[in-house]
N, C-alpha and C positions, 0 to 999 in steps of 0.2 A: 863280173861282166855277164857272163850267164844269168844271173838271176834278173838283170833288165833283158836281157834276151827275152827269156821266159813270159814276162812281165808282158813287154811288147807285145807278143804272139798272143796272147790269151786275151788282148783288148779283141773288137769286134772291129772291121775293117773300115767301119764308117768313123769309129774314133780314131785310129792310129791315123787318119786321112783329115783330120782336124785342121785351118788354116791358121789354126792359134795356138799358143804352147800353153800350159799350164803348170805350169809345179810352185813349190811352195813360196819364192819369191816373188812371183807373179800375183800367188793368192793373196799372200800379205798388202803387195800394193793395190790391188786392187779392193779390198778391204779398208783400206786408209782413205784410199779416193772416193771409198763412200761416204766415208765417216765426213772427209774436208767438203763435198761437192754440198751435203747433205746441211750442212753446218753451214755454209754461204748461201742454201738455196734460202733457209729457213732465215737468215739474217736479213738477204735480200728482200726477200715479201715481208719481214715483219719490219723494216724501216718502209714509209709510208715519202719520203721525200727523195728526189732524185740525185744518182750520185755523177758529176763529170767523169765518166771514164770512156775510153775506147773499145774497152771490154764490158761486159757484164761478168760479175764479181764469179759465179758460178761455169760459166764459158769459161772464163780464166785460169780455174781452175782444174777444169778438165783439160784448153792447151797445155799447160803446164804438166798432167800426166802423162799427156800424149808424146811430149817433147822428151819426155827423159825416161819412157819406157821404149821396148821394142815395138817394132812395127806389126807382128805376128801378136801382140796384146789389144793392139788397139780396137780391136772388137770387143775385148771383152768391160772396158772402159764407157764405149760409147754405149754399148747393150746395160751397163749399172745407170748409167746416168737418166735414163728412158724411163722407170718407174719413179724413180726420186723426184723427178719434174712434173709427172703427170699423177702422181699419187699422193704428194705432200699440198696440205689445204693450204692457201695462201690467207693471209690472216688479213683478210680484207673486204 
């Protein structure tokens, strides 16, 4: 227990004051949701014909992290999805 003591105290105040958690299960999902959001973004713009949903196949799968991670992650979810959208060339 000390040694997260420690740990805590030697962050700088503006991290330990973070609205979001981070550690390794976190990272990991958040990592995946790249991989999944990334993989529907690129699916999505490369089919050229429209699909009937309620969702867009990429929104979909960001609800879906949103829904089964914490609420204290969800920023780090919506801040992945922001380059993926606006950096991946649509094949069009």
């Amino acid at each position: 227990m000390s040694k997260i003591r420690s740990y805590k105290s030697s962050l700088p105040r503006s991290f330990a004051a973070l609205p979001f958690s981070v550690d390794a299960n976190t990272g990991l999902s958040v990592l995946v949701f790249a991989v999944a959001y990334y993989i529907a973004y690129r699916y999505l713009t490369y089919r050229s014909y429209v699909l009937p949903s309620p969702f867009w196949v990429p929104d979909a799968v960001l609800l879906s992290a949103l829904l089964l991670s914490r609420t204290r992650s969800w920023f780090l979810f919506i801040i992945v999805s922001f380059p993926i959208r606006f950096l991946t060339p649509s094949s069009g």
